[in-house]
N, C-alpha and C positions, 0 to 999 in steps of 0.2 A: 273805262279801265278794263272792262271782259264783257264778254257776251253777255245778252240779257236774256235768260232762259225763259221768259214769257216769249219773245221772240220764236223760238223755238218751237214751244208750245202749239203756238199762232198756227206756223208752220206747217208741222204737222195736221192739225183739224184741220185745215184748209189742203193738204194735198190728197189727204186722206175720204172729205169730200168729192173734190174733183176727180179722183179716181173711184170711186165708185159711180157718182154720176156719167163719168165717160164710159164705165164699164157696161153701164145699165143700156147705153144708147145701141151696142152692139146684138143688144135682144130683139130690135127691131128687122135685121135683116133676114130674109126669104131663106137663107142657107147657112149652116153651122163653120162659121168660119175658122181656119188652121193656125196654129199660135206660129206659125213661120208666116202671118201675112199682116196680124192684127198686135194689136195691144194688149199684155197680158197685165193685169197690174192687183197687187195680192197685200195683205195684211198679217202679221203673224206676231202670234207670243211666244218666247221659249226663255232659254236658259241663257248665261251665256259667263264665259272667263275672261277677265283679262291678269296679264301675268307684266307688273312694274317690274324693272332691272334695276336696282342703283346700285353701279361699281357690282360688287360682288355679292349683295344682299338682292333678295327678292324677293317681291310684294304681289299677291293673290287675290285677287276680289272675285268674288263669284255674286249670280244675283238673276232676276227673271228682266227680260225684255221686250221693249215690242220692236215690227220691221216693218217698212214698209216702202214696197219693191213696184218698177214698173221695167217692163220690157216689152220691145217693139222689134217685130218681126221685120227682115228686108226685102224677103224672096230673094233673097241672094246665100251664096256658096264661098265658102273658103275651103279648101280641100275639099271637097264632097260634102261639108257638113252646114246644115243651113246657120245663116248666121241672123243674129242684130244688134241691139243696145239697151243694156239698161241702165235704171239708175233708183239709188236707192236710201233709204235714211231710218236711222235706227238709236235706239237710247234703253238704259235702265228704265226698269220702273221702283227701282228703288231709292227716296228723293238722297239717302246718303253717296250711292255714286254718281258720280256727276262725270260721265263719258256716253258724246255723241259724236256719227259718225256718218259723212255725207259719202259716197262711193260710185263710180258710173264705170261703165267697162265695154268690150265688146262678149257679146251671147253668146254660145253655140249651143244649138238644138240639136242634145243626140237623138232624140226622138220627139215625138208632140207629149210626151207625160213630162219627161226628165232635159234640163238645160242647166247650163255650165256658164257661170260669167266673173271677166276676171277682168280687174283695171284699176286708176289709182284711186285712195281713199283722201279723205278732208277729213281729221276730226278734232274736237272740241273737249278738251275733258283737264280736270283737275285731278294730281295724282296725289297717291299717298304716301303723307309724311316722312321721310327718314327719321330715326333715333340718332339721337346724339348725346355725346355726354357733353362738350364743351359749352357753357352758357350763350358762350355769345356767338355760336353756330344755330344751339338753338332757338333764337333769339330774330336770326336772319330767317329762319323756316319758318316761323309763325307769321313774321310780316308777309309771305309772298306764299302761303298756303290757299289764301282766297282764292289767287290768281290763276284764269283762264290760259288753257297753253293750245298752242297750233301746232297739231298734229299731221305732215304727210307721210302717205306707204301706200300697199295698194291692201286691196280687199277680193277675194276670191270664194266665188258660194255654189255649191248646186241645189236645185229647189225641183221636185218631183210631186208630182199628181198621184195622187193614193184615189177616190174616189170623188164623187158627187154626189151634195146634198141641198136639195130647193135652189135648183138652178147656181149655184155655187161650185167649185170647185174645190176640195178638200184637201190640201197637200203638205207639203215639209220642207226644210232647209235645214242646211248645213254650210256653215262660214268660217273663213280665219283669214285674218289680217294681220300685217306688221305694221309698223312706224320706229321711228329712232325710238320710243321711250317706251312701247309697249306691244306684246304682243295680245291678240282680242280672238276667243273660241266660240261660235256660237251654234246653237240647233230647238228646233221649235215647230 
């Protein structure tokens, strides 16, 4: 009937693994490699808004989240500006919202601290309720409140290098996406 958020779960600790594991393997070469050549792939907590439409009414959630982003350099150029690909996946950590969100795009690297990626999103989420006065409208809303919805739009982030700590890189994002049912803020 909907997604089965263990599924997800799963998911995540396993990409979330693999991306550290692959990260860790880049320690090994002779020379400090350029995020326009290699894999950069990152983790993050923040904030984050999403803003429901129904008809003329509008519905708010705010709430903490985690990210988690990988990006691969091409050596390649689109105008002048190096390009690649990422892709990315993120969710509340709060078990009352229940919105997640798969997203891939193409990169541009304005520089090796700071990059830009923008392309379409996948998401996953159950919205909130409308009021109603009629009985038997609400009545329809309860039965179909469980239910999982499929969300597409796209997803647009930049994510910048502040410093290094124990061979880590220390940085930030900033995100906002659409879909027909919601718009999603996020920074962390």
């Amino acid at each position: 009937k909907g997604i089965n958020m263990n599924k997800i779960k799963y998911i995540v600790i396993l990409l979330s693994v693999a991306f550290f594991s692959y990260g860790d393997g880049h320690k090994a070469h002779s020379h400090e490699l350029s995020c326009y050549e290699c894999w950069e792939l990152s983790f993050g907590l923040g904030k984050g808004k999403i803003v429901e439409e129904h008809g003329t009414e509008k519905h708010t959630v705010r709430g903490d989240l985690w990210h988690l982003h990988g990006t691969k350099g091409l050596s390649r150029e689109l105008l002048g500006i190096p390009i690649g690909y990422g892709i990315g996946l993120e969710g509340f950590l709060d078990s009352d919202i229940d919105h997640y969100k798969l997203h891939a795009g193409i990169v541009f690297f304005l520089s090796e601290d700071f990059h830009f990626s923008i392309g379409p999103a996948l998401g996953y989420a159950k919205h909130g309720e409308e009021e109603h006065e009629e009985g038997e409208e609400e009545e329809e809303e309860e039965e179909h409140s469980d239910d999982w919805e499929t969300e597409f739009g796209y997803h647009a982030e930049l994510c910048g290098h502040l410093g290094h700590w124990n061979d880590y890189t220390i940085g930030i994002f900033v995100g906002y996406g659409e879909s027909d049912a919601d718009v999603c803020s996020e920074y962390g």
